[in-house]
MMTF fields as JSON, N, C-alpha, C and O atoms, coordinates in Angstrom:
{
  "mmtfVersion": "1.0.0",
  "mmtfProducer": "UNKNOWN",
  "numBonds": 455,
  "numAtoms": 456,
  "numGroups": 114,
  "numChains": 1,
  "numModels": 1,
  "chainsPerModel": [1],
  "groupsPerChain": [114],
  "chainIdList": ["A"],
  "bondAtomList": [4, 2, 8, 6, 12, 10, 16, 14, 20, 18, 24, 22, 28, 26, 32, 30, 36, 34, 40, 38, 44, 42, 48, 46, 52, 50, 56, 54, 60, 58, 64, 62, 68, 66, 72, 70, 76, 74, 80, 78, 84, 82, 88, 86, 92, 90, 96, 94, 100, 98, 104, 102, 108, 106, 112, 110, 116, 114, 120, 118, 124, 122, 128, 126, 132, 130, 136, 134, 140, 138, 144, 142, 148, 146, 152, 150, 156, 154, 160, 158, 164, 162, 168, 166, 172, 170, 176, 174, 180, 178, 184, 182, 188, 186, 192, 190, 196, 194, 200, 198, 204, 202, 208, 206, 212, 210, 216, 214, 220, 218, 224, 222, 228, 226, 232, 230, 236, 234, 240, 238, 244, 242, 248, 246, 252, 250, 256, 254, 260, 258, 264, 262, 268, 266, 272, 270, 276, 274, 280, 278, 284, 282, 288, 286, 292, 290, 296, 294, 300, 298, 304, 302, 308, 306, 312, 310, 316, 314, 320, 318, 324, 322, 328, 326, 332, 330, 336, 334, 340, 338, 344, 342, 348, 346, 352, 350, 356, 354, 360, 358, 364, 362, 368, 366, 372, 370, 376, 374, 380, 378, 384, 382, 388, 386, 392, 390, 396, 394, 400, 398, 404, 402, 408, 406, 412, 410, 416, 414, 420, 418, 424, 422, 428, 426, 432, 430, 436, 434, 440, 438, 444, 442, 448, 446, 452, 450],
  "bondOrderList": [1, 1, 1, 1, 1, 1, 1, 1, 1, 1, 1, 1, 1, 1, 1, 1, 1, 1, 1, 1, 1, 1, 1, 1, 1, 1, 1, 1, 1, 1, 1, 1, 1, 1, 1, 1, 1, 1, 1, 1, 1, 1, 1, 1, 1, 1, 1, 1, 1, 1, 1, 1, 1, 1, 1, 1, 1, 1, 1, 1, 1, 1, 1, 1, 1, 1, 1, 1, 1, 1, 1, 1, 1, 1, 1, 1, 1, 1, 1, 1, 1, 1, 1, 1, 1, 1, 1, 1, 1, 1, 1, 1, 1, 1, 1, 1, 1, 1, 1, 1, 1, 1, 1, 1, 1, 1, 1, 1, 1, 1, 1, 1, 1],
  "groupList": [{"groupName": "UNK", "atomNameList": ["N", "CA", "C", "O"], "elementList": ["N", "C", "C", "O"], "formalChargeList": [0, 0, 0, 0], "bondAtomList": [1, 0, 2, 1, 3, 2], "bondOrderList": [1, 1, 2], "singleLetterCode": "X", "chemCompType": "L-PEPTIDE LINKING"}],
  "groupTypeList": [0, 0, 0, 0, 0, 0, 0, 0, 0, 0, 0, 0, 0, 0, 0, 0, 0, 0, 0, 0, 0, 0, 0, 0, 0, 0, 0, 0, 0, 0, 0, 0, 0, 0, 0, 0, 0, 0, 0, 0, 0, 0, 0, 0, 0, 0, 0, 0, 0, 0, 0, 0, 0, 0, 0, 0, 0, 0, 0, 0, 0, 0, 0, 0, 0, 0, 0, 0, 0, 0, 0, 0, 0, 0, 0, 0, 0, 0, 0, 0, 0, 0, 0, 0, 0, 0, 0, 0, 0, 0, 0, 0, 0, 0, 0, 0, 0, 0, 0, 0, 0, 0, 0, 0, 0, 0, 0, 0, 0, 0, 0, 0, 0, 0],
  "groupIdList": [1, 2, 3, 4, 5, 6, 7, 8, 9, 10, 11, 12, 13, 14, 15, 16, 17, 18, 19, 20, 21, 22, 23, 24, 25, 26, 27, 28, 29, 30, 31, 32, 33, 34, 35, 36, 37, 38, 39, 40, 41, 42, 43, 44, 45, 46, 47, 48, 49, 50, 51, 52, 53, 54, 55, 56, 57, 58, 59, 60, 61, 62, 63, 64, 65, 66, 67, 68, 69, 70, 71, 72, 73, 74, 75, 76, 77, 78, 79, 80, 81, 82, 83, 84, 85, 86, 87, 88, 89, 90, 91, 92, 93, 94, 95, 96, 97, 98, 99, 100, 101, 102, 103, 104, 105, 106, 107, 108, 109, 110, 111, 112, 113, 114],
  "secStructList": [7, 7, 1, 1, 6, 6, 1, 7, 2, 2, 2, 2, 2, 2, 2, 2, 2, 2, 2, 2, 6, 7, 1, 2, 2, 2, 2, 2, 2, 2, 2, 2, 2, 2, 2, 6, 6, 1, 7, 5, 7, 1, 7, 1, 4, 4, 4, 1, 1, 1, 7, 2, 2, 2, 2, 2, 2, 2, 2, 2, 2, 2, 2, 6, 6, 6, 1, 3, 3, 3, 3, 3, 3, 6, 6, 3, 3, 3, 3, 3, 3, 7, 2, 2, 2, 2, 2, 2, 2, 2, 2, 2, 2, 2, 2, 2, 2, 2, 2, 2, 2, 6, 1, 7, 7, 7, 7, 7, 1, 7, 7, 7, 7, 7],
  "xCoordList": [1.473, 0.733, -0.411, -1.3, -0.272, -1.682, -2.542, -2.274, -4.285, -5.307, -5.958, -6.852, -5.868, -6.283, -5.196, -5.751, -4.23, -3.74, -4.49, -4.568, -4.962, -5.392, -6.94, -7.574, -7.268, -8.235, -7.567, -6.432, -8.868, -8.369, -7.897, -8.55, -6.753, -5.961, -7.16, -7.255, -8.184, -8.842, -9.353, -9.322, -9.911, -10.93, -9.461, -9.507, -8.486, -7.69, -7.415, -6.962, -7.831, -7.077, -8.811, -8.988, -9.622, -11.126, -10.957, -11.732, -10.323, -10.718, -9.787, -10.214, -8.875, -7.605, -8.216, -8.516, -8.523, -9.368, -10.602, -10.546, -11.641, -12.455, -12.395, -13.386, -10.879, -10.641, -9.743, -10.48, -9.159, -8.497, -9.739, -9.536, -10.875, -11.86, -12.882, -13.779, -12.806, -13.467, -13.666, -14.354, -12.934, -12.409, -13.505, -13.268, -14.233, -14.788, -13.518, -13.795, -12.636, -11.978, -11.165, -9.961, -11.346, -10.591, -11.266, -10.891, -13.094, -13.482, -13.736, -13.959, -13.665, -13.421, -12.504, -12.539, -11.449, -10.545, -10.506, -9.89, -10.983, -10.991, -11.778, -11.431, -13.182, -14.119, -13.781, -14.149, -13.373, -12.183, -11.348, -11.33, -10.619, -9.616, -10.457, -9.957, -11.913, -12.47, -13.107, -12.803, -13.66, -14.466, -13.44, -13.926, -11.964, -11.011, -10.759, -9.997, -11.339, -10.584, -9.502, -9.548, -8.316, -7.177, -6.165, -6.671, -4.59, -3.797, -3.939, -4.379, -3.702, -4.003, -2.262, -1.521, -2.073, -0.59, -1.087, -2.072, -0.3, -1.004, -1.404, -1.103, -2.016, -2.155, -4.17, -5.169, -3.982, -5.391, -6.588, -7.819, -5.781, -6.326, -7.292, -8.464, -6.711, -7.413, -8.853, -9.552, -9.17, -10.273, -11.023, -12.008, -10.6, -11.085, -10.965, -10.193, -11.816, -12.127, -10.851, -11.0, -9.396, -8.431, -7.549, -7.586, -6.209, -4.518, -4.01, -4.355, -3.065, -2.543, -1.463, -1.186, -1.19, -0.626, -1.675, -1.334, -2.852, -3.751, -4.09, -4.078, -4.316, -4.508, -3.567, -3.853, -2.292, -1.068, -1.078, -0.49, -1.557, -2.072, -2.664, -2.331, -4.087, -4.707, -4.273, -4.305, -3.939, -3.345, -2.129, -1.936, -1.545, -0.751, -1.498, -1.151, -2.565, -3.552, -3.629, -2.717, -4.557, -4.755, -3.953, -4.236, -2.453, -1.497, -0.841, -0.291, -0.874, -0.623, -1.128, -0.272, -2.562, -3.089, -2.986, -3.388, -2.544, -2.696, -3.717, -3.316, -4.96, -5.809, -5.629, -6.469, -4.455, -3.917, -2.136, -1.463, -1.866, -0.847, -0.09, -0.943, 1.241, 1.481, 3.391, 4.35, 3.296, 4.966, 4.813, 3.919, 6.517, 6.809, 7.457, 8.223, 6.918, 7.113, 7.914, 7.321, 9.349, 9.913, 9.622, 10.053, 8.973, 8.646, 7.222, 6.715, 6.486, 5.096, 5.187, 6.157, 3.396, 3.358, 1.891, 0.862, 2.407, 0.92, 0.073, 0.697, -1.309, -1.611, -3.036, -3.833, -3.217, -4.088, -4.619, -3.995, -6.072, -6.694, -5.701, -4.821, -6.138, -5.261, -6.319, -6.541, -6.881, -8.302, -7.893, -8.449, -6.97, -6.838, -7.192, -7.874, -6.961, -6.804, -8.03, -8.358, -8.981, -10.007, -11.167, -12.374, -10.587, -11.735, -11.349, -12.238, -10.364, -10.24, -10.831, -11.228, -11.017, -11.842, -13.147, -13.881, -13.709, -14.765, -15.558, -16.46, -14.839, -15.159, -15.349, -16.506, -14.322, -14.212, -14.857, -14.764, -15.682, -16.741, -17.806, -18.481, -17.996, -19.396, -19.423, -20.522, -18.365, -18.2, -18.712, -19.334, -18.285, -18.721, -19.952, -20.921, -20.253, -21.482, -22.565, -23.702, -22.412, -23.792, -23.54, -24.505, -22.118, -22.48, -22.992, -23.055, -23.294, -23.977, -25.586, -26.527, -25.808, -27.525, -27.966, -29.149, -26.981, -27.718, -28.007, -28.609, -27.356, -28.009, -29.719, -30.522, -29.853, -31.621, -31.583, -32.047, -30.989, -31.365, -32.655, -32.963, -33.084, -34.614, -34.364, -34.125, -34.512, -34.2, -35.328, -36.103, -35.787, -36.685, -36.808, -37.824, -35.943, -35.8, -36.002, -35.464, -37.234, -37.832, -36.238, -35.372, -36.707, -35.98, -36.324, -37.442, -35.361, -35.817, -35.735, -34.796, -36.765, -36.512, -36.155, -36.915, -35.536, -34.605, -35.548, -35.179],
  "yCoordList": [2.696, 1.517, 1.939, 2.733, 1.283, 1.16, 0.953, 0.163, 1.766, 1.425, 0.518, 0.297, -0.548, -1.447, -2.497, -3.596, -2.587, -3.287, -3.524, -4.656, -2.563, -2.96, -4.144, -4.514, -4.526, -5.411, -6.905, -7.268, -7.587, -8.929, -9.703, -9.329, -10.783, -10.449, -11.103, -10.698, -12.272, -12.848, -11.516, -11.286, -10.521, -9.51, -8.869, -8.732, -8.631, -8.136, -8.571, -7.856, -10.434, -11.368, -11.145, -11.071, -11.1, -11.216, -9.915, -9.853, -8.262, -6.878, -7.104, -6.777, -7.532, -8.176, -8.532, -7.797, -9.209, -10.23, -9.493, -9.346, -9.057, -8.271, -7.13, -6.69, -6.254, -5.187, -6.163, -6.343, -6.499, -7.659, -7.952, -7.583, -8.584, -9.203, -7.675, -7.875, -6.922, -5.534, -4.856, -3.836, -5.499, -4.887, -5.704, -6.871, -5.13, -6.241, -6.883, -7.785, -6.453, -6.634, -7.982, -8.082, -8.371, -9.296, -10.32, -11.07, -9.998, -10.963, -11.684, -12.881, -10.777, -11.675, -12.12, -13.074, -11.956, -12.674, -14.088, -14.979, -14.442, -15.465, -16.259, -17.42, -15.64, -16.409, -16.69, -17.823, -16.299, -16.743, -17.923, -19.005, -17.508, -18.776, -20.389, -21.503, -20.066, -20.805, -21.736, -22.8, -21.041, -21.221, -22.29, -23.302, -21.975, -22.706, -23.897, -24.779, -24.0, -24.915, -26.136, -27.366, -24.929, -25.581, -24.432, -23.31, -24.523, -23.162, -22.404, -23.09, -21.505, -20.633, -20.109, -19.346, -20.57, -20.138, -19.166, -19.345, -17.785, -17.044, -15.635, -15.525, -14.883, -13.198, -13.431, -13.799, -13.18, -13.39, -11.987, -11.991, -11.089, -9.888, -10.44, -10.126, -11.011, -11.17, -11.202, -10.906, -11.726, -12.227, -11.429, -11.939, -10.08, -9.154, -7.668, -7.599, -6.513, -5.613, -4.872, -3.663, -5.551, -4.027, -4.558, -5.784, -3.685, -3.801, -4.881, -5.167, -5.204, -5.899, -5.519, -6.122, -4.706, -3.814, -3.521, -3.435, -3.457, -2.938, -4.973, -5.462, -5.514, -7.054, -7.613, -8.805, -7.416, -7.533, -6.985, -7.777, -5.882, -5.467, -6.344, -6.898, -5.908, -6.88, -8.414, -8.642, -9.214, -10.68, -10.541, -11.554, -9.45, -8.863, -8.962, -9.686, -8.064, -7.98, -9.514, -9.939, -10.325, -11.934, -12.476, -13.045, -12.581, -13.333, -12.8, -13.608, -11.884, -10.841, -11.606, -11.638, -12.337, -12.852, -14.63, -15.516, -14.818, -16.283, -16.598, -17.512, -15.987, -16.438, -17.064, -17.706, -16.792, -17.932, -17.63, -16.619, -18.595, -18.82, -18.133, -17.949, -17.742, -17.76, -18.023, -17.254, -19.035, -19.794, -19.709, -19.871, -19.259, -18.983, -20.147, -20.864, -20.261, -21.85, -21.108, -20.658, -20.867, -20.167, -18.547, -17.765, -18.244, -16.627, -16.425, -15.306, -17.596, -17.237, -17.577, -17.83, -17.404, -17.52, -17.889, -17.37, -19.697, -20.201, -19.725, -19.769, -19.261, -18.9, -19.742, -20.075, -19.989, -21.047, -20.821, -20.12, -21.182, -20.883, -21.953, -22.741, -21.675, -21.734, -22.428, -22.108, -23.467, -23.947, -23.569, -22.728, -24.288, -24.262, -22.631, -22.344, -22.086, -20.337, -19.769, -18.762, -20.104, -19.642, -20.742, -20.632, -21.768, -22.214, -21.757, -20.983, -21.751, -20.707, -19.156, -18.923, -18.284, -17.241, -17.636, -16.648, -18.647, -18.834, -18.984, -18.298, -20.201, -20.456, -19.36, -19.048, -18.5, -17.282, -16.522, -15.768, -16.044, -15.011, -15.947, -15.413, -17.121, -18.054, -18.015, -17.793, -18.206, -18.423, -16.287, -15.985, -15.476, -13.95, -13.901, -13.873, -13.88, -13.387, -14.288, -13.825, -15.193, -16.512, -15.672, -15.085, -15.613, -15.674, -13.988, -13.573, -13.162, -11.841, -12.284, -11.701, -13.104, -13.28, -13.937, -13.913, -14.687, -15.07, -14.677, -15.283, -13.247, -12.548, -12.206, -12.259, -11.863, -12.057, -10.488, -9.716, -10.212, -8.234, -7.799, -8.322, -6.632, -6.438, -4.683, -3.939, -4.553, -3.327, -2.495, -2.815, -1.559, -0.858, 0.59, 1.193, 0.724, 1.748, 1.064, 0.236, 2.075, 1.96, 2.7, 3.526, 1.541, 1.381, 2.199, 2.036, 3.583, 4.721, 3.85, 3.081, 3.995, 3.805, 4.78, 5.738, 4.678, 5.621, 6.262, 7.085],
  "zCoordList": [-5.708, -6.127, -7.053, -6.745, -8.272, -9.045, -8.25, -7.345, -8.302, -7.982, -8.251, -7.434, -9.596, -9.498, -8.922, -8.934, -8.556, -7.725, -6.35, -5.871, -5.818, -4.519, -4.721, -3.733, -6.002, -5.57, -5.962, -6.272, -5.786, -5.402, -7.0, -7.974, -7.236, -8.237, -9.23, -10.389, -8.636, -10.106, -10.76, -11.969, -9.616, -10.542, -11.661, -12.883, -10.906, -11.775, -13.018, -13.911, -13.17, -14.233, -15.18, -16.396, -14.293, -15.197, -15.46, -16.415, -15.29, -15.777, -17.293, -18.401, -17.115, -18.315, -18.935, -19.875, -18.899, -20.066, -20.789, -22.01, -20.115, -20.679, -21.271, -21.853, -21.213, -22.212, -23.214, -24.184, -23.318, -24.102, -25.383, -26.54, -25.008, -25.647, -26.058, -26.877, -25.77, -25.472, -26.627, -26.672, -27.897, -28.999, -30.697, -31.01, -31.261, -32.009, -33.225, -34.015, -33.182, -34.456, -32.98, -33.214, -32.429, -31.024, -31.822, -32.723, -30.829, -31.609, -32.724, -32.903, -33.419, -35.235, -35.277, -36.055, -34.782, -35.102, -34.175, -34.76, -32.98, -31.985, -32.752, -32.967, -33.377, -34.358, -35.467, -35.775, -36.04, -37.307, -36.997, -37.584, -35.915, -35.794, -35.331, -35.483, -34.712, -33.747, -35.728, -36.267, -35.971, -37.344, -38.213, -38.717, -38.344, -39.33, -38.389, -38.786, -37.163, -36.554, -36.813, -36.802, -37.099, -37.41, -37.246, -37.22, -37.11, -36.765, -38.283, -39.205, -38.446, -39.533, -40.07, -39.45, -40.94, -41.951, -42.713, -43.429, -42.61, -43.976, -42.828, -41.64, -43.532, -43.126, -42.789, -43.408, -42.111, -41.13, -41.527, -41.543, -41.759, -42.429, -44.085, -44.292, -44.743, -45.591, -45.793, -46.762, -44.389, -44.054, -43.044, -42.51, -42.697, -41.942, -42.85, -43.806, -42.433, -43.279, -42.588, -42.408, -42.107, -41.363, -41.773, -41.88, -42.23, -42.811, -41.474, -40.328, -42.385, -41.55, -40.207, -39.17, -40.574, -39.28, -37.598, -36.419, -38.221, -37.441, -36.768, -35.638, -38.017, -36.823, -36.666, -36.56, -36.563, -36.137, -34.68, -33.943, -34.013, -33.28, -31.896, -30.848, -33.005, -32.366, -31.674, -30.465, -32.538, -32.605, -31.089, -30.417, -30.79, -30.234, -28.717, -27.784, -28.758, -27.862, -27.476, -26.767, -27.845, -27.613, -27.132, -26.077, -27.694, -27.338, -26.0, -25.252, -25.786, -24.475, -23.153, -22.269, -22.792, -22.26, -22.717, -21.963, -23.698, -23.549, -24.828, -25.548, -25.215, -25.817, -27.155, -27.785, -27.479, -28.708, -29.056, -28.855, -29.483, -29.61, -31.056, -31.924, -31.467, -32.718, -32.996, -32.925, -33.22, -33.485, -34.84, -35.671, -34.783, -36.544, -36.921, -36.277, -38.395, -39.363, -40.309, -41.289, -40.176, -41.571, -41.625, -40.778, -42.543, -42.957, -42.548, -42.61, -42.084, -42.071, -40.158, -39.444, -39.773, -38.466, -38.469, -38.902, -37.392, -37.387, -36.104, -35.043, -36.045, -35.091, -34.679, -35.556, -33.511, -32.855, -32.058, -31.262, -31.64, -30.097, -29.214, -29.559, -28.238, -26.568, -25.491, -24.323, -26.277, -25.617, -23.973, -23.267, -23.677, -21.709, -21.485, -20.501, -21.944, -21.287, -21.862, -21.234, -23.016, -23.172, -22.482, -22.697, -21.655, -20.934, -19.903, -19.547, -19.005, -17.87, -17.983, -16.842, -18.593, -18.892, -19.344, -19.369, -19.697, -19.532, -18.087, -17.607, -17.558, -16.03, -15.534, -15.253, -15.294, -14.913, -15.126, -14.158, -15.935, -16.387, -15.666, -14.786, -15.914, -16.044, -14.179, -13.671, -13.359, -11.843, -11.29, -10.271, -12.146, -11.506, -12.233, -11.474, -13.523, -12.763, -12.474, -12.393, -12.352, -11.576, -10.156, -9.666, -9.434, -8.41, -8.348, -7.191, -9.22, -8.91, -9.448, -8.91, -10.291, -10.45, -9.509, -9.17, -8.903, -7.845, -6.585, -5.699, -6.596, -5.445, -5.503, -6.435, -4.164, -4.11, -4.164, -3.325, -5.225, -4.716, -6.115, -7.186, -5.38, -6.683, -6.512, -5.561, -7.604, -8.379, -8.278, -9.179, -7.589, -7.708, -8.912, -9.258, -9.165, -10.227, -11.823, -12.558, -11.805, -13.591, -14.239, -13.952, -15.469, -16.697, -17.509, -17.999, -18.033, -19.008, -20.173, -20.375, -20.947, -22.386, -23.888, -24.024, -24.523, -25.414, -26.233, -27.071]
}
């Protein structure tokens, strides 16, 4: 058995998600798509500083989890946020860590500064 198997499966679905998103070339592209708000026809790279192989990748990554969609129209491929599944990972981040700030714990160890 995988070791992260033995924990409980949301942490497993929230550890997914956060290497998923973990990547900045992820997020440009989620913000990109969020920004056109509309599905995007056409090579998505254009609009990012990486080949298209490399956000082919990526886009790969996203869709892996749900975070957007991409159905092919002919030779091209439209790709779209996945509102339901990026508000479920929201909740989800927004439900862990409230319920860790809201522990009453106090940190006694000074903060090194760089």
């Amino acid at each position: 058995m995988i070791k992260s198997q033995q924990f409980e499966p949301d942490l497993q679905d929230l550890a997914r998600f956060a290497k998923v998103i973990s990547h900045p070339a992820r997020l440009a592209i989620l913000k990109y798509l969020s920004e056109t708000k509309t599905c995007i026809t056409g090579d998505i790279s254009d609009s990012l500083p990486l080949s298209r192989s490399t956000v082919s990748q990526h886009l790969n990554e996203l869709k892996s989890i749900g975070l957007i969609h991409g159905e092919i129209d002919g030779l091209k491929i439209n790709y779209c946020l996945c509102g339901s599944v990026i508000h479920k990972y929201f909740e989800m981040f927004n439900l862990f860590f409230n319920n860790i700030i809201n522990e009453d714990v106090t940190c006694n160890v000074k903060h090194i500064k760089d």
